[in-house]
C-alpha positions as CSV (number, residue, x, y, z in Angstrom):
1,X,-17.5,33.8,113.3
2,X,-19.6,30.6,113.9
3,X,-19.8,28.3,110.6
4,X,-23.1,28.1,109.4
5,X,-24.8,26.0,106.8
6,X,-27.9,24.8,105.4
7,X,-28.5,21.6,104.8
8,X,-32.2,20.3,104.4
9,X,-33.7,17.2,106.5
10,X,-32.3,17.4,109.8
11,X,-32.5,15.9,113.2
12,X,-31.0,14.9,115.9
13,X,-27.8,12.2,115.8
14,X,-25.0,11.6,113.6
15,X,-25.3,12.7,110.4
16,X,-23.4,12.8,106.9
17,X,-23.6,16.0,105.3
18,X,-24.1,16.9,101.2
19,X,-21.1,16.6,99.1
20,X,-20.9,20.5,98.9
21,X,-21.6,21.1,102.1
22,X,-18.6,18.4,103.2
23,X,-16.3,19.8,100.3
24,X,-16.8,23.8,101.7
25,X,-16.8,23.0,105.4
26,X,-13.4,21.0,105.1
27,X,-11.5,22.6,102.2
28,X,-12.5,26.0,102.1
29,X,-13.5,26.6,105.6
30,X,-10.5,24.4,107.4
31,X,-12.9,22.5,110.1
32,X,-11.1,19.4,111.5
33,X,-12.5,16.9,114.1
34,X,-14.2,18.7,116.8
35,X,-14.7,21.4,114.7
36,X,-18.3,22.8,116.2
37,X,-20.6,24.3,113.6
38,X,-24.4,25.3,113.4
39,X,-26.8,23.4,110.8
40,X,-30.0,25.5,109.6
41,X,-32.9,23.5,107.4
42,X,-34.3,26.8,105.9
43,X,-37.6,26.5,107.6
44,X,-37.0,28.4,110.9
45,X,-34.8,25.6,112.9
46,X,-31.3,25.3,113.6
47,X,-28.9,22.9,115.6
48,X,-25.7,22.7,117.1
49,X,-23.3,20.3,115.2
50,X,-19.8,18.7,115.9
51,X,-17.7,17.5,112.9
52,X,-17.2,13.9,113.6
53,X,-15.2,12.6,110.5
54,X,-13.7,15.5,108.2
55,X,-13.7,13.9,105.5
56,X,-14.2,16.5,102.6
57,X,-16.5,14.1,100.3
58,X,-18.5,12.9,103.3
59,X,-18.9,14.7,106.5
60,X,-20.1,13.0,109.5
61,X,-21.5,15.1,112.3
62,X,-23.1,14.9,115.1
63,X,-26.2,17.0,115.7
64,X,-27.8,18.3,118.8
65,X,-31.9,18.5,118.9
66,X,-32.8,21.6,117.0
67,X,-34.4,24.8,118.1
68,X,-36.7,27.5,117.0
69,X,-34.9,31.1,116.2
70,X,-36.3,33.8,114.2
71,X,-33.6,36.6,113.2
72,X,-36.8,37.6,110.8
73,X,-38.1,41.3,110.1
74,X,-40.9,42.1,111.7
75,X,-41.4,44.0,108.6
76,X,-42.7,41.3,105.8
77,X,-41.1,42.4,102.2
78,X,-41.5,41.1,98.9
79,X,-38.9,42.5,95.9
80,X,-40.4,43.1,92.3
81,X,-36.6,43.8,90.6
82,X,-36.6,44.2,87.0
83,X,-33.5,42.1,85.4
84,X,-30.3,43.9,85.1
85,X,-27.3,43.4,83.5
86,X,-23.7,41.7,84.6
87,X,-23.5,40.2,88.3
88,X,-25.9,43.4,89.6
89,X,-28.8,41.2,89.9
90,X,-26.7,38.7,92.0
91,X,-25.8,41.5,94.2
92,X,-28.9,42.5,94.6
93,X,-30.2,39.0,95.9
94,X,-27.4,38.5,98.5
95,X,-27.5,42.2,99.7
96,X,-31.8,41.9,99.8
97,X,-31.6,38.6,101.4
98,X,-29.2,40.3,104.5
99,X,-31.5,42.4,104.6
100,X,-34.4,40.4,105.6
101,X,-36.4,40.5,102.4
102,X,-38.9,37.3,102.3
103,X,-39.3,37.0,98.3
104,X,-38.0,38.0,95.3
105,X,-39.2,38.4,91.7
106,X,-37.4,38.9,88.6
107,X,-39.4,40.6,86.0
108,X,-38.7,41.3,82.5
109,X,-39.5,45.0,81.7
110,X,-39.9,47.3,78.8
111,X,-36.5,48.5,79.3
112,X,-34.8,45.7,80.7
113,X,-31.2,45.6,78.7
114,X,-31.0,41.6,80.1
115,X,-33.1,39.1,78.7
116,X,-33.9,35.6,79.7
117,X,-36.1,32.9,78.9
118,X,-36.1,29.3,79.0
119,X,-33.7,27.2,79.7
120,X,-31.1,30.5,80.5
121,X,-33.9,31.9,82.9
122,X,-34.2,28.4,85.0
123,X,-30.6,28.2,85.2
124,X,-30.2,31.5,86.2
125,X,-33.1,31.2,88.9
126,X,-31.2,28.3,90.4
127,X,-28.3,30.2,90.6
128,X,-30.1,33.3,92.6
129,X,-31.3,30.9,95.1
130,X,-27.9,29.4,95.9
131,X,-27.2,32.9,96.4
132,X,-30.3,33.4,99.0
133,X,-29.1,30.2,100.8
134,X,-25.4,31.7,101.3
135,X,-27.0,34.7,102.4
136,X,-29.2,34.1,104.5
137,X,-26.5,31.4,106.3
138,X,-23.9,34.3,106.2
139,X,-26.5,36.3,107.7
140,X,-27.8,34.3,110.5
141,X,-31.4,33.7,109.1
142,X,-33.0,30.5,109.5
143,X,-35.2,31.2,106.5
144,X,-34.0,30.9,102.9
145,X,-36.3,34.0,101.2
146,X,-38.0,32.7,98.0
147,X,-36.3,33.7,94.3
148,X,-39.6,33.0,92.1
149,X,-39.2,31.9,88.4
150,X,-38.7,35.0,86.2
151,X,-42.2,36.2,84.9
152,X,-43.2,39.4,82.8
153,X,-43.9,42.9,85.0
154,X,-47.3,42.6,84.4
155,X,-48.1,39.3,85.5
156,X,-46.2,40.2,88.7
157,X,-48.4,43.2,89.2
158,X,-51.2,40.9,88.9
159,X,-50.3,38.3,91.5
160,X,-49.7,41.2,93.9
161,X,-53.3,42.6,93.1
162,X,-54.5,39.1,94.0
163,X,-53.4,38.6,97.2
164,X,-56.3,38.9,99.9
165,X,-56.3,41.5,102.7
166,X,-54.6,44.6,103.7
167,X,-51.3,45.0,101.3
168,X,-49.2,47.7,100.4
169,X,-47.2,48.4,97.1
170,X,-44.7,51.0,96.4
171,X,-43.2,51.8,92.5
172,X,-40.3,53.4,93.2
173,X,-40.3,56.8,90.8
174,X,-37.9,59.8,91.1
175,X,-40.8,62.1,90.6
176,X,-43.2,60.7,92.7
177,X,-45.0,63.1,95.3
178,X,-44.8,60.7,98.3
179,X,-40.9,60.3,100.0
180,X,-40.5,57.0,101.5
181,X,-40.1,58.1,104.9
182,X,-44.1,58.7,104.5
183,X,-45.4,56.6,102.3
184,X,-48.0,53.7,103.6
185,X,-46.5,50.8,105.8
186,X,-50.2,49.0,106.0
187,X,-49.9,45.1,105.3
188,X,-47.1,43.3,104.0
189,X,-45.3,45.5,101.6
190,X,-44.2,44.7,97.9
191,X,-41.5,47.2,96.4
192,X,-41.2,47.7,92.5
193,X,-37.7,48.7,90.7
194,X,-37.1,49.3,87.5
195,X,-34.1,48.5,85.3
196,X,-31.6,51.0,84.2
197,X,-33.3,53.3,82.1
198,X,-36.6,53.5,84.3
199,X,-40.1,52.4,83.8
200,X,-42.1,53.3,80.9
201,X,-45.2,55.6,81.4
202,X,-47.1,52.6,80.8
203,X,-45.6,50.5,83.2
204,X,-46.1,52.9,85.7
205,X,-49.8,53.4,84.9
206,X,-50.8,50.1,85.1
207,X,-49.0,49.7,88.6
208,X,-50.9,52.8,89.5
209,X,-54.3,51.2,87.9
210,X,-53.3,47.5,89.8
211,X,-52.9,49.4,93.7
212,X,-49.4,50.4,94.0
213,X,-48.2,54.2,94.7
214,X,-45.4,55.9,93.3
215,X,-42.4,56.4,96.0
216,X,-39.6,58.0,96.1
217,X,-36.0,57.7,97.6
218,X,-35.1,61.1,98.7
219,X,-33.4,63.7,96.2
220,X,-30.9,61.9,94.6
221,X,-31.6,59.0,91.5
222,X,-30.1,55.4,92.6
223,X,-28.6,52.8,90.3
224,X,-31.3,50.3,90.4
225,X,-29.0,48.1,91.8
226,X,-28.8,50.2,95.2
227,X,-32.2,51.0,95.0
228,X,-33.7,47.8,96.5
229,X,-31.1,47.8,99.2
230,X,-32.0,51.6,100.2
231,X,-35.5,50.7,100.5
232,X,-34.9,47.7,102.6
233,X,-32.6,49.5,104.9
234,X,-35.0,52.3,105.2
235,X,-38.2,50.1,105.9
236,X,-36.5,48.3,108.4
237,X,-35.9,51.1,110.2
238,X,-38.9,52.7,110.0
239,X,-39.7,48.9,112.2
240,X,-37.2,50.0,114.7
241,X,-35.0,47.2,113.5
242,X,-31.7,49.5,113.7
């Protein structure tokens, strides 16, 4: 497998990477002069790199001119995941982001067992997004997907109600009418999970009230950890992605 990693502000020439990036290429991944990598900037362009000097504080490569490559869904998805508790959230971020998911928002819910605010929530932000970059470099994706701030469920319901033009958003619910296989792909889709213990009747209502439709994923109840990842894997293959 061909070492990937992102590392912001490139161009063409020699180059010294980030202390972390110098530190994991050399001591965890093993590269030694001559060691050929690929470099990403986490806006859609990537290069061909040779490690120059291995040294583990201070890299020096050299980087080739940069190209344009989109390993992108065609299928635009934005992830409203309620918080949940022990390292489920971070797995939900690295599975969603292989997955091709463009954004992701933690929201505090009714029933959310994990709460964070302040200085907690901006620490724990930041360390969702380090997670995205791993991802999507483990992944082959040339874009970083967004981890936005943690807000409540309704103020994420709002922002999606906001957005101009044709959108679509499903609430996932175990007893909703429409099955995922046939619910509305129209727009650029935003997909609501719960915590644990489910949305409250009012939670759901004002999703309802705000343009979303209740969806549901097939017979069985999933752990809203797997939930997000389902959805995801079934979307993209309702885009001929598979």
């Amino acid at each position: 497998m061909q070492i990937r990693l992102l590392q912001p502000g490139l161009q063409a020439g020699d180059l010294c990477l980030s202390r972390d990036n110098s530190h994991h290429l050399i001591k965890v991944l093993r590269a030694r002069e001559d060691t050929t990598l690929v470099l990403f900037d986490g806006r859609g362009i990537e290069y061909q790199a040779v490690v120059i000097v291995a040294d583990p504080r201070a890299c020096l490569v050299r980087v080739q001119d940069g190209r344009a490559v989109s390993r992108e869904s065609t299928a635009q998805t934005h992830l409203i995941q309620s918080l949940c508790l022990g390292d489920k959230m971070d797995w939900v971020v690295e599975k969603a982001c292989e997955l091709g998911v463009s954004s992701i928002q933690p929201v505090r819910s009714a029933r959310s067992q994990l709460r964070l605010d302040g200085d907690r929530a901006q620490r724990r932000q930041a360390h969702w997004g380090r997670i995205a970059c791993a991802a999507a470099a483990q992944s082959g994706r040339n874009l970083v997907p967004l981890v936005r701030p943690i807000c409540s469920l309704d103020e994420a319901l709002t922002a999606f109600a906001s957005q101009p033009g044709a959108k679509t958003g499903w609430m996932l619910d175990p007893l909703a009418q429409t099955s995922l296989s046939a619910a509305s792909l129209a727009g650029p889709l935003t997909i609501a999970i719960g915590p644990e213990a489910g949305w409250t009747d009012e939670e759901t209502a004002s999703a309802l009230l705000l343009g979303f439709s209740g969806v549901r994923c097939g017979l069985r109840i999933l752990r809203t950890e797997t939930a997000a990842i389902v959805v995801l894997a079934a979307v993209a293959t309702r885009h001929q992605e598979f």
